[in-house]
C-alpha positions as CSV (number, residue, x, y, z in Angstrom):
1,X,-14.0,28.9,15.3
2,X,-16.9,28.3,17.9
3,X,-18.5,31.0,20.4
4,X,-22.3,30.9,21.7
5,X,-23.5,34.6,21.5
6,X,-24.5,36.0,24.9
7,X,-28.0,36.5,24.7
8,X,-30.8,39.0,26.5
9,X,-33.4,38.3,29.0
10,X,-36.7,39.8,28.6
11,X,-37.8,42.9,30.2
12,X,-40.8,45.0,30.4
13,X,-39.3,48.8,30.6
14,X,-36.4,49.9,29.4
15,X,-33.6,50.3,32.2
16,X,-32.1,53.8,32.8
17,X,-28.8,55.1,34.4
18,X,-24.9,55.8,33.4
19,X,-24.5,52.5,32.9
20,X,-26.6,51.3,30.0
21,X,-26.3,52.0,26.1
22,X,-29.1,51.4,23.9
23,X,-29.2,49.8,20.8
24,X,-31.7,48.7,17.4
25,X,-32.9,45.2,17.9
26,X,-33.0,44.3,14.3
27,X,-35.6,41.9,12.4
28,X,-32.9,39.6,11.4
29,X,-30.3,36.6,12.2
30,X,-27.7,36.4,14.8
31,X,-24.3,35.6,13.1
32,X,-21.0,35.7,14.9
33,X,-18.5,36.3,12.1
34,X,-15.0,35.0,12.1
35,X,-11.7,36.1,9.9
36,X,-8.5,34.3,10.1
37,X,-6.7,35.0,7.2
38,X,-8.4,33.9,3.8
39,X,-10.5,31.6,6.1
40,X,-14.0,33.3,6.8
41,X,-16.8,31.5,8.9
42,X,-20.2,32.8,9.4
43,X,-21.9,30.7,12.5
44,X,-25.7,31.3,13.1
45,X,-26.8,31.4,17.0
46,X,-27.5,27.8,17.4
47,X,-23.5,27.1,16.1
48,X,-24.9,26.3,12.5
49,X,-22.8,27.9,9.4
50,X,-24.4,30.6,7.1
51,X,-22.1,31.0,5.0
52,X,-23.2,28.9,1.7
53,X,-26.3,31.2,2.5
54,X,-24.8,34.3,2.4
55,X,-21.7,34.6,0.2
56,X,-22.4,37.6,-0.4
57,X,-21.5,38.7,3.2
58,X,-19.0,36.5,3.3
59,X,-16.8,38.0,0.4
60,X,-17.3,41.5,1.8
61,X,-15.7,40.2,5.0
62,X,-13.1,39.0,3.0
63,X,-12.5,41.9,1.2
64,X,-11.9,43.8,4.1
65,X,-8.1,45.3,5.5
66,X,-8.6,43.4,8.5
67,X,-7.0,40.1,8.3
68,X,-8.2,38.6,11.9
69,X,-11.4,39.5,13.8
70,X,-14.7,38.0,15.2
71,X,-17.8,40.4,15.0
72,X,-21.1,39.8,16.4
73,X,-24.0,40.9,14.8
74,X,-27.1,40.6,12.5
75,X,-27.8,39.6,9.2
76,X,-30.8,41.3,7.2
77,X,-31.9,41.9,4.0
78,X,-33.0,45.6,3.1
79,X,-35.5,45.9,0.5
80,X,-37.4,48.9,-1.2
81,X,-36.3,51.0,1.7
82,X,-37.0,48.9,4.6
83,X,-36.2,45.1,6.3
84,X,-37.4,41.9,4.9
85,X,-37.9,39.2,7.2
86,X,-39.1,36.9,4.3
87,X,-36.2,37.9,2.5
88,X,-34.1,36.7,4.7
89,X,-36.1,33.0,5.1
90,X,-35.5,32.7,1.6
91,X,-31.4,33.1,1.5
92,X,-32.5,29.1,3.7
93,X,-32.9,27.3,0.2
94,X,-30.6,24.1,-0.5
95,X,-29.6,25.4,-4.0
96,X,-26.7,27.5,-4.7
97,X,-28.3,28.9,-7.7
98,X,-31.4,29.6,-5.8
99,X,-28.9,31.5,-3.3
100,X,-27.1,33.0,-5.9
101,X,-30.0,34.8,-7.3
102,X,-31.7,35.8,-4.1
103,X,-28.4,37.1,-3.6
104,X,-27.9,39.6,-6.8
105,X,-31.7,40.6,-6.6
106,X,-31.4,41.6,-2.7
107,X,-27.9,41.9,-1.5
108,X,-27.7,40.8,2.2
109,X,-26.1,43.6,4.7
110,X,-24.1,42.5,8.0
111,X,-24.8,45.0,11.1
112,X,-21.9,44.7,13.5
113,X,-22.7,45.4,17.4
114,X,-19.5,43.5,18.8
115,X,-16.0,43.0,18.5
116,X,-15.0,39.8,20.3
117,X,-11.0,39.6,18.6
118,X,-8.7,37.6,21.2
119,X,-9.3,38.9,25.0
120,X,-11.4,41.6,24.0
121,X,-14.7,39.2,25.4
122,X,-13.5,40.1,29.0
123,X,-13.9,43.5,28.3
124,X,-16.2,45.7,29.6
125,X,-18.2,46.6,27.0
126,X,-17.5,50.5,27.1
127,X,-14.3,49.4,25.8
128,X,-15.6,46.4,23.6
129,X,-17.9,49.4,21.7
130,X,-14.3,52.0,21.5
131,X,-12.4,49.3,19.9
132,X,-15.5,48.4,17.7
133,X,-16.1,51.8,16.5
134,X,-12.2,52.4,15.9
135,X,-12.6,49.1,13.7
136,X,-15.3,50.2,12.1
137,X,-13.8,54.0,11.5
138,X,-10.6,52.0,9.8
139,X,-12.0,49.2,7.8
140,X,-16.2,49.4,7.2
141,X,-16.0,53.7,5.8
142,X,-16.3,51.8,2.3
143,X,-18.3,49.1,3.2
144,X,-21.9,48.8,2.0
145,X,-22.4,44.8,3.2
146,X,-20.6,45.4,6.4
147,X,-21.8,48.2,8.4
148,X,-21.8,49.6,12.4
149,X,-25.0,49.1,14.5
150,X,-25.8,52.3,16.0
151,X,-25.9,53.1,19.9
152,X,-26.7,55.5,22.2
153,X,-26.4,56.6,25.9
154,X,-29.3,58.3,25.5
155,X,-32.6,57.1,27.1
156,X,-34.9,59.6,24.8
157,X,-32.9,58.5,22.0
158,X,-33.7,54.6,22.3
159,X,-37.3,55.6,23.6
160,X,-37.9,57.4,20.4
161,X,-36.1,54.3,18.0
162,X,-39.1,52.5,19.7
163,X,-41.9,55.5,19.0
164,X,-40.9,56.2,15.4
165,X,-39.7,52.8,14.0
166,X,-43.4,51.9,14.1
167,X,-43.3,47.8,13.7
168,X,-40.0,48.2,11.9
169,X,-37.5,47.7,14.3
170,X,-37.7,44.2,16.6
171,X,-37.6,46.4,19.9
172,X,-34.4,47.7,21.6
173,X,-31.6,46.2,23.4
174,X,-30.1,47.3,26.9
175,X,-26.7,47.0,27.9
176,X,-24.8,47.4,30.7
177,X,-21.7,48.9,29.6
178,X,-19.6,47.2,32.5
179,X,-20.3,44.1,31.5
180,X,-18.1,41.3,30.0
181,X,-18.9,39.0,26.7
182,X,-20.8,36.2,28.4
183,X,-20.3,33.8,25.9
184,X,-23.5,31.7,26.2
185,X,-25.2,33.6,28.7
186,X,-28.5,35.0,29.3
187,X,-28.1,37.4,31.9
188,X,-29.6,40.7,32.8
189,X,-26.6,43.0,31.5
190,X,-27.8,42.4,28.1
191,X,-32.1,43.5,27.7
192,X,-34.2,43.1,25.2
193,X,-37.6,45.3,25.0
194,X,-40.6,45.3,22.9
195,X,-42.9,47.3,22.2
196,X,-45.8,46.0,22.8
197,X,-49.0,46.1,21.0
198,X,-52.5,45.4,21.0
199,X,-55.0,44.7,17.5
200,X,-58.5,43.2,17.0
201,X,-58.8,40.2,14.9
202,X,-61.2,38.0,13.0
203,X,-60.9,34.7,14.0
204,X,-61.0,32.8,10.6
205,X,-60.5,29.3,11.2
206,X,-59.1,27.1,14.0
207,X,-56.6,24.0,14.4
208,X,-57.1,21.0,16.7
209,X,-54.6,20.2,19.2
210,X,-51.7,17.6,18.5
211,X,-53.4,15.3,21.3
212,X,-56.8,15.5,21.9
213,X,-59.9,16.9,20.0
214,X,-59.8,20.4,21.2
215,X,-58.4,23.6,19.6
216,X,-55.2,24.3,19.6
217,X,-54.5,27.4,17.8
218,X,-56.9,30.3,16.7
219,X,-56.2,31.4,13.2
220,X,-56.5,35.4,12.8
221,X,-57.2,37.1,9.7
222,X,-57.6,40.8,8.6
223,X,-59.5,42.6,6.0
224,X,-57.5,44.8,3.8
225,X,-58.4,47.7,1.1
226,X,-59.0,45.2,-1.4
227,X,-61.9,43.6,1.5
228,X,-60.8,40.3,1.3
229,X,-59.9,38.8,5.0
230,X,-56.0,37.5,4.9
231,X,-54.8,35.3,7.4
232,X,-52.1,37.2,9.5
233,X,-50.8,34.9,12.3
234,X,-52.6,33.0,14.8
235,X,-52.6,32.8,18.9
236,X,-53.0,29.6,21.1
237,X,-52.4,30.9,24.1
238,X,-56.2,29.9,25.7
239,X,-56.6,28.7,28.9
240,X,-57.0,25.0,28.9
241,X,-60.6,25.0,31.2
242,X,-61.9,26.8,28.3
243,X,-60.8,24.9,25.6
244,X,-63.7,22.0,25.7
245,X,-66.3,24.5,25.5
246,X,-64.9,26.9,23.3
247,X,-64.2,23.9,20.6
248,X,-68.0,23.2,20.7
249,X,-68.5,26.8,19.8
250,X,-66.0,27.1,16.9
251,X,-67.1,23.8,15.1
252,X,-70.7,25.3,14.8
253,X,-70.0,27.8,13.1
254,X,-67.3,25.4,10.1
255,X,-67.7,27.3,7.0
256,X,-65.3,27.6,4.3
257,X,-63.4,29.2,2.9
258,X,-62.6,31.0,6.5
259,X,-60.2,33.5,4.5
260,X,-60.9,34.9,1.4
261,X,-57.6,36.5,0.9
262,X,-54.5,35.0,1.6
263,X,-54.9,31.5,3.6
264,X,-52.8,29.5,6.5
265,X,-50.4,26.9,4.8
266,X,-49.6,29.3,1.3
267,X,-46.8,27.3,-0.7
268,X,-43.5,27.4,0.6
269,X,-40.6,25.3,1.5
270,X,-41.4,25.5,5.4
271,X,-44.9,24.2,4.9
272,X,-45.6,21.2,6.2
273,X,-48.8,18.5,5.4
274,X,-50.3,19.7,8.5
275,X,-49.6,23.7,8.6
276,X,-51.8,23.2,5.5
277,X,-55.0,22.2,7.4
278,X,-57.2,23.9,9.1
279,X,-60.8,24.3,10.0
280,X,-62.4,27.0,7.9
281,X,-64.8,29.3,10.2
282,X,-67.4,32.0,9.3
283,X,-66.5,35.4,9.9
284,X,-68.2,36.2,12.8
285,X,-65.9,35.9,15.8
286,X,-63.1,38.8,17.2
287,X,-60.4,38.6,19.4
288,X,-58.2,41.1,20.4
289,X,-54.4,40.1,20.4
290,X,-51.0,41.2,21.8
291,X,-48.1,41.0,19.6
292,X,-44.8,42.4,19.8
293,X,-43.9,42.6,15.4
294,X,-45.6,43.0,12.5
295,X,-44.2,42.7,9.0
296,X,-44.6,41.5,5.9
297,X,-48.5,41.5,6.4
298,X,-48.6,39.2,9.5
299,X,-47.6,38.9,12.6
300,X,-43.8,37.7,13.2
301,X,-44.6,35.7,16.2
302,X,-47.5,34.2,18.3
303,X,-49.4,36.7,19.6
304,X,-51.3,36.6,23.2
305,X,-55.0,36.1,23.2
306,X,-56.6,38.9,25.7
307,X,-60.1,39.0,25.2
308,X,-63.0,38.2,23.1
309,X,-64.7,41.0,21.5
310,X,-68.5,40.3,20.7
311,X,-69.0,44.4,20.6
312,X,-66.6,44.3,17.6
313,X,-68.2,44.1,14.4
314,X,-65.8,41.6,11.9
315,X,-65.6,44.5,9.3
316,X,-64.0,46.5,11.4
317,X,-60.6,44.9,12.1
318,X,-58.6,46.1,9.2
319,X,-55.2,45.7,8.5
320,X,-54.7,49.4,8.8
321,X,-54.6,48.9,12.7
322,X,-51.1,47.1,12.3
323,X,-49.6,49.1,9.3
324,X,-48.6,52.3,11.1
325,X,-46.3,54.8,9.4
326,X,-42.9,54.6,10.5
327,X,-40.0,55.3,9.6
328,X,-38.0,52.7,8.1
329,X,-34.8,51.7,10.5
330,X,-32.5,51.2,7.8
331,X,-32.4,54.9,8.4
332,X,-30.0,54.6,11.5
333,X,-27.7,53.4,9.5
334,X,-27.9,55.9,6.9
């Protein structure tokens, strides 16, 4: 029970015509599912299994009609109303107790975008999405672990997923509805777009490059309502002429505590001895960052430095710039 989920190539618009259907890109993990029987596998997207991590989805598969099947889709973990990306992380624990409780306090949910059962992978995918939606219609109506992904044809429909899903949805994903399963592939039938975004950031401390004494990461914090300034992510995307000087710079002006709120390296079983260190700076430098995802109060990935901003005061770059209302997507599925 092995398949390598065909996978999307980046793009900076969304792609329009007939041919393309628009779906959530969801804040989660890729799992391909697999049913034969009593025997249930859950495989992540680098061929790993999840399901000692998620037995929860695991028994709803089994408790479905359908005795053979392989979905793809994504795993995620809804709570208060919305996605939980640290949630999800935690379901990664070693301990089946630890799972077990994760489990019962925030019940994992299984959104199914693909049905890959025995040719169907050659397929267009018009057809893939008939037959997926006819499974759905006959053996998910009673499901609450095990539900359909939504789609659409409609370009103002997936333009507005993006406008009113805020930073709650991942982006969207494009396609091309006469396109086969390419197991493995990265090709440009399948699209994935972000929204992309832009925020102003103290820069609160720094770390030094792996090789080398230069900086190697910028560490960006945010004040918040209670006006303490939390780390939120960092960016190391600076050109390497300017790294020299711009070292120089930042080690004048060491002074800890850097963040006063929440800090870089916060216990948790992905820290490391060195995601722990840092140098501590005074608040006095801003940067203004791309990123594509915020969500539980910092940014999900590496965000793109664009400029320095000396006209910014610090105590103006509050976490309210990246907390926009929006509607929660757990909606679409409603």
């Amino acid at each position: 029970m092995r398949l390598a989920p065909m996978e999307a190539l980046s793009a900076e618009k969304l792609p329009t015509g007939a041919e393309w259907q628009y779906e959530p890109k969801w804040d989660g993990f890729r799992c391909l599912a697999f049913r034969d029987g009593s025997e249930i596998e859950l495989q992540s997207k680098s061929g790993q299994p999840l399901g000692r991590y998620f037995p929860d989805v695991a028994q709803a598969l089994g408790n479905l009609a359908g005795r053979k099947f392989v979905l793809d889709g994504e795993l995620v973990v809804p709570v208060e109303g919305d996605l939980s990306f640290n949630e999800l992380q935690l379901r990664l624990h070693p301990a089946a107790s630890r799972v077990k409780m994760l489990m019962e306090r925030h019940p994992a949910v299984y959104l199914v975008f693909d049905l890959l059962t025995g040719d169907l992978p050659a397929c267009p995918l018009r057809e893939r999405r008939k037959k997926l939606e006819e499974f759905a219609e006959k053996y998910l109506a009673d499901s609450k672990a095990i539900r359909l992904s939504p789609a659409t044809l409609e370009l103002r429909d997936a333009r507005r997923w993006l406008r009113t899903m805020g930073g709650g949805l991942d982006g969207i994903i494009a396609k091309n509805l006469d396109a086969p399963y390419e197991a493995g592939e990265r090709t440009g039938a399948m699209q994935k777009i972000k929204d992309l975004r832009t925020a102003d950031c103290v820069v609160g401390g720094f770390r030094y490059a792996s090789a080398g004494k230069v900086v190697g990461s910028l560490l960006l914090g945010l004040y918040g309502e209670d006006g303490l300034l939390h780390h939120v992510g960092f960016t190391s995307s600076i050109p390497a002429a300017e790294r020299s000087a711009l070292t120089r710079k930042l080690e004048a002006l060491r002074k800890p505590p850097g963040f006063t709120g929440k800090s870089p390296g916060g216990p948790s079983r992905w820290s490391t001895e060195r995601s722990g260190e840092f140098e501590p700076l005074a608040p006095k430098l801003v940067v203004e960052v791309q990123y594509d995802h915020f969500t539980g109060g910092r940014f999900r990935h590496g965000t793109k430095l664009l400029r320095w901003r000396p006209d910014k005061a610090p105590e103006q770059c509050r976490m309210s710039q990246v907390e926009h209302e929006s509607r929660s997507p757990l909606g679409l599925i409603a």
